[in-house]
Steps between C-alpha positions, in 0.01 A plus 500: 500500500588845430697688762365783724622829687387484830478857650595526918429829618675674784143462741429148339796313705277196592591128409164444448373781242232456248793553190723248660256252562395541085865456449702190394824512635644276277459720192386810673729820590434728769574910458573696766650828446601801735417821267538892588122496377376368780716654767493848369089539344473662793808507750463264723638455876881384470388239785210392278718455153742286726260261612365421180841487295657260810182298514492462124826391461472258764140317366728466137737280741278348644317381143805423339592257811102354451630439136359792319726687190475857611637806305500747738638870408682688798482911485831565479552238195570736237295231250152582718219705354347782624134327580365169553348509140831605385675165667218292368572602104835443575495157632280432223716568220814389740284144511282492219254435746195727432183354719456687866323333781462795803322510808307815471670779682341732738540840354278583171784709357710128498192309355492753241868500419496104447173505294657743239785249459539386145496164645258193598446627865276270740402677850398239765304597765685569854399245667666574809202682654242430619233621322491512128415811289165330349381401881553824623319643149260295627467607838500841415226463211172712584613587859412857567810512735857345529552461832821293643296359826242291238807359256730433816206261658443357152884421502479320830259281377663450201836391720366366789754717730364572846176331415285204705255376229293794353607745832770706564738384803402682750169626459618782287639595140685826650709564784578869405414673799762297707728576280523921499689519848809732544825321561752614795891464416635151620855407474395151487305493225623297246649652156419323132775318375810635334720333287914603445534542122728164358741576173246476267287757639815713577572504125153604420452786809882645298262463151212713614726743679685604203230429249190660692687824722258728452164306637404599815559272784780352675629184404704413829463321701310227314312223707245366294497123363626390179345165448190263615718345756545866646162584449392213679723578818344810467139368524558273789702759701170718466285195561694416838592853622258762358186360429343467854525910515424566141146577544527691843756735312414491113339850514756622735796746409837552712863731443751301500320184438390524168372077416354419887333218429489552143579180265730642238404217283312697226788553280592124507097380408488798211828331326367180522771335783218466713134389438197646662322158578808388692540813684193509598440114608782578705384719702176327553680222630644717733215566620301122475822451740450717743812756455257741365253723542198496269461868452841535375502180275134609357648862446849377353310240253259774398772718358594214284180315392344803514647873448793290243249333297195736509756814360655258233114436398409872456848574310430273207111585540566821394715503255827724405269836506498453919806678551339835330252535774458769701149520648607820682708696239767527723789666340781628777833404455683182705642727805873474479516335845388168363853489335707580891442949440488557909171557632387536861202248474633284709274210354553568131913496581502193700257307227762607194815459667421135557405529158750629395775236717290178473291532192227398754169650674215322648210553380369747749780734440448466114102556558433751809889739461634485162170444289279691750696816505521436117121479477499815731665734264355379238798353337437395094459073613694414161813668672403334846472141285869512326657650857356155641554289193886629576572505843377171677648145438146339454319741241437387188215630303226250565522545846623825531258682273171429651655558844598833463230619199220333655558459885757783596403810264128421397581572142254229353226679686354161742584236269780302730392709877205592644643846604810661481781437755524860663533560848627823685830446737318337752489179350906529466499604846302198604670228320866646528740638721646755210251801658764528797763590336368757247542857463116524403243474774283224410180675731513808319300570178649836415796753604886399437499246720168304325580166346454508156260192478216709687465731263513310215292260578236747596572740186486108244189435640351863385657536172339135413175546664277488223703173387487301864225664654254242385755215592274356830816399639641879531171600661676573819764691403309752337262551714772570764639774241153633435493550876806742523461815531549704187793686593676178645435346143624808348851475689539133456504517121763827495693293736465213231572762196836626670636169538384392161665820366843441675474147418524552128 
């Protein structure tokens, strides 16, 4: 039979992908290429472009010792192209083998590239999640609303995790509310996993260095894992030594303690060393053994089986025109301090220096400081998507997208949340410690001393009225700004219009 090119991209590293599993490795060859395309399309965390490069060139080992032929191009080889299309024509004509067999990727602008190939091009499905575009086309299909809560339950039936017959364990689909608590420093509580780079990821971290100088980030020191073995210390570290806190402190933000109970293990399921279904039966037998708690299992699971699935769903429900949206014609520019410019927030500079030395925030930090104060000032969401798409270790469009379009800036108008994520500093103040240590008084709405999130959040909610008013679930909030006096309104939104003003 004829031979085939067997396309492995740089978030498909799994043994057990749907183009591998097509593939015959006796007459088969795998291509796997490392291209400035896809490190520089938008630039990238240095941290983030490591991982993937070390990873990838590990998985080619690993095939080639499994008895796979494996042409794999290396940045610096002065043969490579510029883009993965680019490497596939020229393995072609290097081969004379012109038939590609691809797992689809997870970015339109890659399933585009490989459709306009003038090649045979076959796009399996990614089978690796859990829920397949048609079922949640399906799902979706005459519902007036999209709401995560209905597709995460469907998903539990669908896996059987944390279920007894038809019921949820324990009575209940949700244990949110014991999981928004504030957490209190702790010397003893147990960090993720870190691993010392080896040689081969040496030679790579030297690579991106002189190849990538200019993206923001820092790209020392470098703990993340490399391969599945890695990956899998890294789950059952966070399994053993995490987990049992994870729900108590999942909502919770500290200084100086920037993953508390946090997995970490998001860029190692979005590149494929790690599979949701595993993670996530592990931690239920964590809990089916007693080591435990069910409110953090439920809540860890549901940010797999349930956030991870549901925003892959909507990405490829909507098509390549999502990114365009902006419900609220929001137009400001990206404030310099998301790129390190000092500011005296003391939130905002906490949540982007991690950023900016681990390629990592939790997802409270990315939702309720950076994406909040973004929605706030009414930043243009396109430039709040790429900043994201850039900066964290686990973004990649499919997941990435929705989460900050749909959930953190409201720019599809409802279609992924109910309401938008907004909140005034007393949220931060509630769920953080960061309040204590800032120049701005978090109790004040106006004067020099105000925190900036007061007044913004009060002066968003008035210049979208006639857009969220009729929203039931922002009833409350404006009838308590209805309820201000006039001149206190009046104040609040000059307060809001002078920071604005110095802002940009």
């Amino acid at each position: 039979m004829t031979p085939r090119l067997i396309l492995i991209l740089g978030d498909q590293l799994t043994h057990g992908i749907a183009a591998l599993r097509a593939a015959d490795p006796a007459r088969d060859i795998v291509v796997m290429a490392e291209v400035m395309a896809e490190g520089s399309y938008v630039p990238h965390h240095p941290q983030k472009i490591a991982l993937i490069l070390t990873a990838m060139r590990k998985f080619a080992a690993e095939l080639r010792a499994a008895g796979w032929r494996v042409l794999y191009s290396r940045l610096d080889d002065p043969e490579t192209g510029p883009s993965i299309p680019a490497e596939l024509l020229r393995r072609a004509a290097e081969t004379g083998v012109a038939q590609v067999i691809a797992t689809r990727p997870g970015e339109w602008r890659l399933i585009a590239a490989l459709e306009a190939l003038p090649l045979p091009v076959t796009l399996l499905p990614d089978d690796r999640f859990l829920c397949s575009d048609a079922e949640f086309a399906a799902w979706a299909k005459d519902r007036k609303q999209l709401r995560m809560e209905w597709f995460y339950r469907d998903m539990r039936r669908k896996t059987g995790l944390l279920m007894e017959g038809d019921k949820p364990t324990g009575g209940q689909w949700n244990f949110d509310p014991e999981n928004r608590k504030p957490a209190a420093s702790d010397l003893l509580r147990p960090k993720p996993l870190r691993f010392a780079p080896d040689a081969e990821t040496e030679a790579v971290l030297d690579l991106v260095e002189a190849r990538f100088p200019t993206h923001f980030g820092r790209l020392r020191p470098f703990g993340w894992a490399t391969d599945r073995a890695g990956a899998l210390q890294a789950l059952q570290h966070f399994l053993t030594q995490s987990l049992p806190r994870f729900g108590d402190e999942q909502d919770a933000m500290l200084e100086g303690d920037p993953a508390l109970s946090h997995s970490l293990l998001s860029p190692y399921l979005n590149i494929g060393l790690l599979t949701p279904l595993e993670v996530c039966q592990g931690a239920e037998a964590r809990y089916l053994q007693g080591h435990a708690p069910l409110n953090a299992v439920e809540g860890f699971i549901r940010q797999i089986i349930g956030w991870r699935e549901y925003v892959r769903g909507i990405y490829f429900l909507e098509g390549p025109g999502y990114t365009a949206r902006n419900a609220l014609n929001h137009a400001a520019p990206l404030p310099a301090a998301y790129w390190g410019a000092p500011t005296q927030m003391a939130c905002l500079r906490a949540a982007v220096t991690q950023t900016r030395d681990m390629a990592y925030a939790h997802h409270i930090q990315r939702l309720m400081i950076t994406g909040n104060f973004a929605l706030l000032a009414g930043v243009d969401p396109h430039q709040v998507h790429v900043w994201y798409l850039e900066v964290y270790a686990d973004a990649y469009e499919w997941v990435e997208l929705p989460n900050t379009l749909g959930m953190s800036q409201f720019a599809d108008g409802g279609l992924l949340g109910s309401k938008p994520y907004a909140s005034s500093g007393a949220y931060i103040n509630r769920m953080s410690n960061y309040c204590r240590s800032c120049r701005y008084d978090v109790k004040q709405r106006v004067g020099k001393d105000a925190c900036p999130f007061n007044a913004l959040y009060w002066d968003f909610l008035a210049r979208n009225q006639r857009k969220l008013a009729p929203n039931p679930r922002m009833a409350l909030p404006y009838r308590n700004w209805d309820k201000m006096p006039e001149e206190d309104r009046t104040a609040i939104r000059e307060q809001a219009a002078r920071f604005l003003a110095d802002l940009r």
